[in-house]
Backbone as CSV, one residue per row, in Angstrom:
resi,resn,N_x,N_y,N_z,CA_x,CA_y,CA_z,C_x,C_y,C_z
1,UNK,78.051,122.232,110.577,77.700,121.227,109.611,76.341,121.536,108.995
2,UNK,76.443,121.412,107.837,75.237,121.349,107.047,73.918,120.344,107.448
3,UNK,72.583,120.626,106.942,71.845,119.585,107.590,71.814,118.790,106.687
4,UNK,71.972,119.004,105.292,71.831,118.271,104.236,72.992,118.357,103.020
5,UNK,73.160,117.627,102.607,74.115,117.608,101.202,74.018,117.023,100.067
6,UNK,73.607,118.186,98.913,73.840,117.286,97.530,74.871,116.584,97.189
7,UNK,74.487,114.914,96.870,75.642,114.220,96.002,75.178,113.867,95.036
8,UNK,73.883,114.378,94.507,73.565,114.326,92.878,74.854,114.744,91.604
9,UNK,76.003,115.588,91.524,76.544,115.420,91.064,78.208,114.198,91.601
10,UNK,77.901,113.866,92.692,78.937,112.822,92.717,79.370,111.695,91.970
11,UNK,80.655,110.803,91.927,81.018,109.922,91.459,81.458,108.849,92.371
12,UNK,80.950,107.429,92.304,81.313,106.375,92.915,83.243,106.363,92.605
13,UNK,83.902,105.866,93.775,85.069,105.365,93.953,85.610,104.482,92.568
14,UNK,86.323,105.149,91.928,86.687,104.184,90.941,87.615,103.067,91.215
15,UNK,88.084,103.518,92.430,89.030,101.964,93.514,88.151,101.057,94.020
16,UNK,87.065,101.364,93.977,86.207,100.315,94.838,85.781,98.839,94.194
17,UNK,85.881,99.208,93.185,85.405,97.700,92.548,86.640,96.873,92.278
18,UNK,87.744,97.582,91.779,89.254,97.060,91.662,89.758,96.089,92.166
19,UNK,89.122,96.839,93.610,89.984,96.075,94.813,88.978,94.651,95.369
20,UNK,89.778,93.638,94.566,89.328,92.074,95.111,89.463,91.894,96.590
21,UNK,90.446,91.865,97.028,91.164,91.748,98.172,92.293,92.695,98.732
22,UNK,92.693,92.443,99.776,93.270,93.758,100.463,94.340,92.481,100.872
23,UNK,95.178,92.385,100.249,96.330,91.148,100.887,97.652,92.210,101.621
24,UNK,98.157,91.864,102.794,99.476,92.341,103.481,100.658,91.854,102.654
25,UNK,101.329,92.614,101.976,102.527,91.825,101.109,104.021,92.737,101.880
26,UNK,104.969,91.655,102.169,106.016,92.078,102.814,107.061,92.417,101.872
27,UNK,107.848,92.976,101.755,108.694,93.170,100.425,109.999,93.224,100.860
28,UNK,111.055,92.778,100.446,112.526,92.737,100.999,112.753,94.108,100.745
29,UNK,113.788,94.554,101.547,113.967,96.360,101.388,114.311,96.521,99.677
30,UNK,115.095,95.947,99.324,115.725,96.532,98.131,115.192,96.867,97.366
31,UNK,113.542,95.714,97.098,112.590,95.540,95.936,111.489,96.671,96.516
32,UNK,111.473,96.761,97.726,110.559,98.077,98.196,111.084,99.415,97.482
33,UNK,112.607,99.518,98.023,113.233,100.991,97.440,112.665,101.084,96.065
34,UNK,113.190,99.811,95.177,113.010,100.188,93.291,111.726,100.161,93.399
35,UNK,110.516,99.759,94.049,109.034,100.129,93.455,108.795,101.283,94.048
36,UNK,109.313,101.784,95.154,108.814,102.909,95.270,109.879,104.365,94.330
37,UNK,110.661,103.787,94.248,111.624,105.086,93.215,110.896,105.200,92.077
38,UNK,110.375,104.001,91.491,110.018,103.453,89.998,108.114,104.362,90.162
39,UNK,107.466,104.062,91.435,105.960,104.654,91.040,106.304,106.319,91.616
40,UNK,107.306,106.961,92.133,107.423,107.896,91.941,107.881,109.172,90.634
41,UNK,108.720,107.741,90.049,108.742,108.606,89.252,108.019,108.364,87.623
42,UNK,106.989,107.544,87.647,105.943,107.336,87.118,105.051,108.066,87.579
43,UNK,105.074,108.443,88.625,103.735,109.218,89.437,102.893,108.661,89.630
44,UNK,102.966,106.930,90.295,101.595,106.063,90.099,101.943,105.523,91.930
45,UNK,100.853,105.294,92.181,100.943,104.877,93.403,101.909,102.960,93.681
46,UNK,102.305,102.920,94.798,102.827,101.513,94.993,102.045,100.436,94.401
47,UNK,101.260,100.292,94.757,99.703,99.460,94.618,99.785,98.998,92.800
48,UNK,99.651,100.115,92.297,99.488,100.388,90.635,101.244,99.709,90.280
49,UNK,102.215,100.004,90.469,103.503,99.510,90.109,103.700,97.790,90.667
50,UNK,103.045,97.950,91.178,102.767,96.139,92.164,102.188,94.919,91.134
51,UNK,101.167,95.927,90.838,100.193,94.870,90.067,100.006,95.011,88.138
52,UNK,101.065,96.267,87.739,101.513,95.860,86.413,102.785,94.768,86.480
53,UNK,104.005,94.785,87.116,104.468,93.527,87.562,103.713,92.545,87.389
54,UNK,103.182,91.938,88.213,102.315,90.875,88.526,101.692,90.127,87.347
55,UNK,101.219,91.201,86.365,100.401,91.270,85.272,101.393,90.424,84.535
56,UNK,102.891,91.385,84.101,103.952,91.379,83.129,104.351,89.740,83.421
57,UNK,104.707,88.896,84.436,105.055,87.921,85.170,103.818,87.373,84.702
58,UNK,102.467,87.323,84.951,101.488,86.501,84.441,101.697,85.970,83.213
59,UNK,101.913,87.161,82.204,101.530,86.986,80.939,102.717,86.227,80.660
60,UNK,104.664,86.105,81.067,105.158,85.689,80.701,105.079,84.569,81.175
61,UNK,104.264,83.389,82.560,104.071,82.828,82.667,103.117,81.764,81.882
62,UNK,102.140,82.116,81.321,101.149,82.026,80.581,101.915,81.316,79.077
63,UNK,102.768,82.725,78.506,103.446,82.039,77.556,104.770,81.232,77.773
64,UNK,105.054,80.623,78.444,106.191,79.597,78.733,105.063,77.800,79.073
65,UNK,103.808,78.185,78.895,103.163,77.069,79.025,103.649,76.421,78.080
């Protein structure tokens, strides 16, 4: 191990501020399979396919006020 290490060119976590909370969400198998088929083949992680949902459902909630 080194005694020292530059992180003058590093970058802070761009997940770190994102993340409000860290909630446990259980998912019935079926809706697990399609988000995970669906962020694979988006190439986006579970997490990211979770919470454009969420979003899409907001906004149509929002407008049914």
């Amino acid at each position: 191990m080194r005694k020292e290490y530059d992180f003058s060119s590093s970058i802070k976590n761009p997940y770190s501020q994102k993340s409000i909370s860290n909630l446990p969400i259980y998912l019935d198998p079926e809706i697990e399979n399609f988000i995970s088929k669906l962020a694979k083949k988006q190439k986006k992680n579970i997490s990211e396919i979770v919470n454009s949902l969420l979003f899409k459902d907001k906004e149509l909630i929002e407008l049914a006020k």
